[in-house]
TORMAR-869537 format. One line per 3 residues: number of its first residue (from 1); their letters; for each residue y, z, x of C-alpha. Coordinates in nm, 3 decimals. Layout:
% TORMAR-869537
NUM = A = Y:Z:X ~ ...
//
This chain:
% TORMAR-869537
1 = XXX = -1.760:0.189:-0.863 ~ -1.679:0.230:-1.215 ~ -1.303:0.122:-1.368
4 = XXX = -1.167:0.488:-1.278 ~ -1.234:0.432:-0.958 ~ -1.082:0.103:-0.910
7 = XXX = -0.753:0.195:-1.069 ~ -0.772:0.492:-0.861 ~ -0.827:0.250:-0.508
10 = XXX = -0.551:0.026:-0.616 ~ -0.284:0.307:-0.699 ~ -0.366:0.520:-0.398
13 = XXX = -0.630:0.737:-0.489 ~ -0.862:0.670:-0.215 ~ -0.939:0.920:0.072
16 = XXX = -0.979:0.836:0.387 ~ -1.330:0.811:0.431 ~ -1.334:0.521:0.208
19 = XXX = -1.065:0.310:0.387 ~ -1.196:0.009:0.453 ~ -1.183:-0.144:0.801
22 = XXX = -0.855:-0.301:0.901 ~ -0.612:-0.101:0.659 ~ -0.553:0.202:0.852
25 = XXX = -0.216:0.320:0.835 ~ 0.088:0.142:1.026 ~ 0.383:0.352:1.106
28 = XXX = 0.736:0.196:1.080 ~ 1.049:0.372:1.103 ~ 0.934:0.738:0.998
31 = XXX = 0.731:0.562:0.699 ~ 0.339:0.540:0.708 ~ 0.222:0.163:0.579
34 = XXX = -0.120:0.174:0.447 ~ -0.261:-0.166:0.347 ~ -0.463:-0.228:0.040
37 = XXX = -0.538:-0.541:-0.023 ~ -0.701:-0.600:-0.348 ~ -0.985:-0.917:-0.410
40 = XXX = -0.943:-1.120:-0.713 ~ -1.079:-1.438:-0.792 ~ -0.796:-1.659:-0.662
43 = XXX = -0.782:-1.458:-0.291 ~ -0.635:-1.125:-0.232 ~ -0.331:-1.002:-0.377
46 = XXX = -0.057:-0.816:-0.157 ~ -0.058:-0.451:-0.182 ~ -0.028:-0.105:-0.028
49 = XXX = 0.078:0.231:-0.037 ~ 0.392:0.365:0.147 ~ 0.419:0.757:0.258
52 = XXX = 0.691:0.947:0.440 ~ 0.699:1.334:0.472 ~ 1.038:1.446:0.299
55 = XXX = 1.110:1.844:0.364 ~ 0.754:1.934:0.444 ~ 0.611:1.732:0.108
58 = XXX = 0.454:1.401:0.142 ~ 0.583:1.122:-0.117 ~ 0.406:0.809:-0.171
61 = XXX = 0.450:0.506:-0.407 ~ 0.220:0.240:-0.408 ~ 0.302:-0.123:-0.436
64 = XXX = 0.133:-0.492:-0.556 ~ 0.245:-0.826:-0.579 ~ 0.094:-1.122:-0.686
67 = XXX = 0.099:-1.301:-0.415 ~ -0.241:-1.418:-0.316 ~ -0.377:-1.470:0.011
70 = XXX = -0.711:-1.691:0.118 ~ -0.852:-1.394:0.323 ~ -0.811:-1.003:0.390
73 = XXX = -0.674:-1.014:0.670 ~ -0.370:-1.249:0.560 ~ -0.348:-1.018:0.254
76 = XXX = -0.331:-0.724:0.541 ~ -0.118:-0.867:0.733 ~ 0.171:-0.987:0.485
79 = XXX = 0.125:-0.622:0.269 ~ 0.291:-0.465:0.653 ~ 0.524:-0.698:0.612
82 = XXX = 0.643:-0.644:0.212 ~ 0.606:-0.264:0.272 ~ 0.895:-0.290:0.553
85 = XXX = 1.042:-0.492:0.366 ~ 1.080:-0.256:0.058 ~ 1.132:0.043:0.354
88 = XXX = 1.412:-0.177:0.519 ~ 1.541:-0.181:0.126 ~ 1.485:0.117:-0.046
91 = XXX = 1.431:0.355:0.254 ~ 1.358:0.713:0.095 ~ 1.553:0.578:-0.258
94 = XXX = 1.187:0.468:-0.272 ~ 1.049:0.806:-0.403 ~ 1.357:0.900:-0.636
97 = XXX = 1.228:0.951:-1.021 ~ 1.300:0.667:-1.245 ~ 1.470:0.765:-1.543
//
């Protein structure tokens, strides 16, 4: 996979027939989680994508933090938990433009 396609896995470009195993989407309060953790040399950082249909039109923003995790399914496990966080947060405010 070349850099194009990286970016594009990180940010939310893949499909879903190249999810990996263990990150299909969680749902959680009218949101869809999807967890994508990303390996590094230290571990795997904390990230995901978060989706919610809004008036027939699906929105999504992705997110990543630095935290690092020893193994993918710690990563997996704590990206559910900062995407409800930022849901519990943000809510739909989530997919408002930024000026």
């Amino acid at each position: 996979m070349g850099l194009l396609g990286s970016l594009k896995s990180l940010f939310g470009g893949s499909s879903d027939d190249t999810r990996r195993p263990g990150t299909e989407p969680v749902e959680y309060n009218g949101f869809e989680i999807e967890p994508a953790p990303a390996q590094k040399a230290g571990g795997w950082n904390t990230a995901g994508i978060i989706r919610k249909s809004i008036d027939g039109e699906v929105k999504e923003q992705s997110f990543i933090r630095v935290d690092t995790h020893s193994s993918r399914d710690d990563a997996i496990a704590f990206s559910i938990t900062k995407a409800q966080q930022i849901i519990d947060e943000q809510g739909e405010n989530l997919f408002r433009s930024k000026r």
